[in-house]
TORZAKOL-268623 format. One record per residue (C-alpha): residue in three letters; z, x, y. Coordinates in steps of 0.05 Angstrom, whole numbers, padded with zeros to 5 digits, always signed. Each point is the difference from the previous one (the first is absolute). Layout:
% residues N
ALAZXY ...
% end
This chain:
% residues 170
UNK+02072-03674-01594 UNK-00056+00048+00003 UNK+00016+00068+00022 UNK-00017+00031+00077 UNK-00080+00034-00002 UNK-00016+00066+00039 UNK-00066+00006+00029 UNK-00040+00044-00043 UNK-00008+00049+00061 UNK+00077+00011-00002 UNK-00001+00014-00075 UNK-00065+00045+00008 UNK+00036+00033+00053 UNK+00065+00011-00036 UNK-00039+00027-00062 UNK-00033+00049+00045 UNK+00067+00021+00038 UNK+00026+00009-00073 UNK-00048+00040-00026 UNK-00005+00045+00062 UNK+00075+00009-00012 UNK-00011+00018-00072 UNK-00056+00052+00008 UNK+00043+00036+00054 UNK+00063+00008-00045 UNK-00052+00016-00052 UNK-00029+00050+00041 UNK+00007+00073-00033 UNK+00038+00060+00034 UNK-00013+00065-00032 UNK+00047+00040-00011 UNK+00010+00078-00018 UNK+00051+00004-00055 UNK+00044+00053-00041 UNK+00033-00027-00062 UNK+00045+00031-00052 UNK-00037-00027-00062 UNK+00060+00013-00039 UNK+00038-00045+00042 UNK-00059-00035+00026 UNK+00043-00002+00064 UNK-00040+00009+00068 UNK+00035+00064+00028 UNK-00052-00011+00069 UNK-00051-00052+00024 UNK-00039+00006+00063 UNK-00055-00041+00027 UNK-00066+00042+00000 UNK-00077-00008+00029 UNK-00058+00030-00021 UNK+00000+00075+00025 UNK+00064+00008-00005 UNK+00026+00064-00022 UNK+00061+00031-00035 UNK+00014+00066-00033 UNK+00032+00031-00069 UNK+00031+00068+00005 UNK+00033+00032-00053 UNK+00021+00073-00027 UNK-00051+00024-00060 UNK+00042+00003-00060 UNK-00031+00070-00019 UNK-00008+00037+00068 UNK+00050-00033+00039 UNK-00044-00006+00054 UNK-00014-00074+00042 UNK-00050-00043-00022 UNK-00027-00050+00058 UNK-00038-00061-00025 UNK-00040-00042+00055 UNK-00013-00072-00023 UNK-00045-00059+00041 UNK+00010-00079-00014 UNK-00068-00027-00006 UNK-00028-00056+00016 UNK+00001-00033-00058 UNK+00076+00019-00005 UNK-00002+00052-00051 UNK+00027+00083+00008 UNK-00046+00049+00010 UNK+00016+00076+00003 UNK-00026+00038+00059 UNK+00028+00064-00002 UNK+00042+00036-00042 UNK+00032+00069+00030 UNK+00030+00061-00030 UNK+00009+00078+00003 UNK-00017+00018-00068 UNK-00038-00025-00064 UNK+00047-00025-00058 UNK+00000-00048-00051 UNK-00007-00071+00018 UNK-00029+00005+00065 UNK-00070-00012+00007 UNK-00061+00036-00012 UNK-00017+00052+00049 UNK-00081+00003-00026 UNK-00022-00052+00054 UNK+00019-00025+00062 UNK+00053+00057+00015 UNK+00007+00021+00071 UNK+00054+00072+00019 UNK+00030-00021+00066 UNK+00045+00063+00007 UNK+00057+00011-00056 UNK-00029-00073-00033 UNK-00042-00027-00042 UNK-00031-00070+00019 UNK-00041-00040-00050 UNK-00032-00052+00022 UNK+00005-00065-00047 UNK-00070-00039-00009 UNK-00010-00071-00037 UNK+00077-00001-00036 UNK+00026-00074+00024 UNK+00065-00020-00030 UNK+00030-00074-00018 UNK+00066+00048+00001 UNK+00027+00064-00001 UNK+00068+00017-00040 UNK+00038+00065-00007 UNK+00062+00011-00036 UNK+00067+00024+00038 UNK+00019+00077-00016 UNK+00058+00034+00044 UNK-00041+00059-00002 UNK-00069-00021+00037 UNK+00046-00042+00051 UNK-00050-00053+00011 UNK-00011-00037+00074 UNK-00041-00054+00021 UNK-00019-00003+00080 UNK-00026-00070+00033 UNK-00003-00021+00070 UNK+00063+00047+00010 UNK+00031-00029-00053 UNK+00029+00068-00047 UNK+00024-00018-00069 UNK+00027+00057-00047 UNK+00003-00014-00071 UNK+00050+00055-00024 UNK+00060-00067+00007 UNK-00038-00033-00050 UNK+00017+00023-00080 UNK-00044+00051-00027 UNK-00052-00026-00049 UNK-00012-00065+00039 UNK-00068-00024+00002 UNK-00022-00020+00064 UNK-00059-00042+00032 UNK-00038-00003+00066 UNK-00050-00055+00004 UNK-00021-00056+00054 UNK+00029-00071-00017 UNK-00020-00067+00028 UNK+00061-00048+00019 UNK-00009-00075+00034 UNK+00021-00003+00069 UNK+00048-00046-00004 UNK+00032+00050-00063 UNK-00006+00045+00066 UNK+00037-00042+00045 UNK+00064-00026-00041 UNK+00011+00050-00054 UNK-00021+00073+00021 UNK+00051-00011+00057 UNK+00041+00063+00006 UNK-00057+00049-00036 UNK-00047+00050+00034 UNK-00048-00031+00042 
% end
């Protein structure tokens, strides 16, 4: 008994409806990220777009004074710092020789041609780090001092999107 034959336009056509399928689950959300490389646990996940903004504040170590740090996702989903803000020169803050702007009490120097796969930063109770996104406010003072943290942009299928990130940030 010889077996039932499809027309090869219904075959075509189910090839094509399976590969559309495919490339849509396929299809890559980006994502902004911050992971406890310790761990590596995701402590926060967000979908982002190029332009997008988000800001690091912390307390110097030295002066005790806040630290603002302005950072753009690019479009080629990579970091790049703005901005960084402050009210007085100290050690590990960056060079006030070019690009630095006095806007009352602060300093603001302008950042030109740094672009970042990443940026990290270890925890310390004492600068009381804080990320702000999209109105989202996390404080990393919780987390044990001496963790190493990242921030980067991640790339996750759609369909990793729709049945396992259920129940994270959006």
């Amino acid at each position: 008994m010889e077996g039932r034959r499809y027309p090869s336009f219904i075959w075509r056509g189910g090839c094509l409806l399976f590969i559309f399928f495919l490339s849509v689950a396929l299809f890559p959300i980006t994502r902004l990220e911050i992971r406890d490389k310790k761990e590596d646990r995701v402590l926060y996940s967000r979908r982002v777009s190029s332009g997008d903004r988000f800001e690091f504040i912390y307390l110097h170590s030295v002066d005790k004074t806040p630290v603002i740090g302005y950072f753009l996702i690019t479009p080629d989903n990579r970091i790049k710092p703005i901005e960084t803000r402050f009210q007085s020169y100290g050690p590990g803050l960056p060079s006030t020789e070019k690009h630095t702007f006095r806007e009352g009490k602060e300093l603001k120097v302008k950042s030109e041609g740094i672009v970042m796969e990443r940026f990290s930063f270890f925890v310390s109770p004492m600068t009381r780090q804080t990320f702000i996104f999209k109105g989202d406010r996390i404080e990393f003072s919780p987390v044990q001092w001496g963790r190493m943290i990242d921030i980067g942009v991640t790339f996750r299928p759609l369909f990793w999107e729709v049945f396992f990130s259920h129940g994270r940030s959006s």
